[in-house]
C-alpha positions, 0 to 999 in steps of 0.5 A, a space after each residue: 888894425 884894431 890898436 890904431 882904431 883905438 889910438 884914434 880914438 883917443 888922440 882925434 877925442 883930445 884934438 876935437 874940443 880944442 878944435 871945436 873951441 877955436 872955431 867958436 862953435 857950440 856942441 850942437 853946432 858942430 854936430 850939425 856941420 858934422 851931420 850927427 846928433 849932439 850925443 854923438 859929438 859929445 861922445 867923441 869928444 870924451 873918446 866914447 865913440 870914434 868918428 866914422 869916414 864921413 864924419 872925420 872927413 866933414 870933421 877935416 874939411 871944418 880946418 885950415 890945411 895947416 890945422 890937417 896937416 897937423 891931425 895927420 902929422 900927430 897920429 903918426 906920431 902916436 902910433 909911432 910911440 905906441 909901436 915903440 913902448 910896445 917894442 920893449 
């Protein structure tokens, strides 16, 4: 389990400022929607941290259903590949 904390982590710090940019919103104001300090977006989005239930749920409820279909839909698809490269 431990491996698809990780993979989250990298893959949910390479959606997040994409994210956050197509929504217009600052560093700051996204951690304030988020409930956390500005350090501790930052650090999701260089992959420092990872983002805790709570977080990843207020996270989720910032996108179209569209937008979470697609967060959900890519992590799978990376842990797929991870467990493929693995297999070999």
């Amino acid at each position: 389990m431990n491996a698809y904390k990780d993979t989250a982590k990298k893959y949910l710090a390479r959606f997040a400022k994409p994210a956050r940019k197509s929504m217009k919103l600052t560093q700051d104001k996204i951690a304030e929607k988020l409930r956390i300090t500005s350090r501790s977006y930052g650090a999701l989005e260089r992959g420092e941290g990872g983002f805790s239930t709570p977080t990843l749920l207020l996270f989720l409820g910032l996108l179209s259903d569209d937008e979470i279909l697609d967060v959900v839909k890519g992590f799978q698809k990376e842990v797929d590949r991870a467990e493929n490269s693995g297999a070999e």
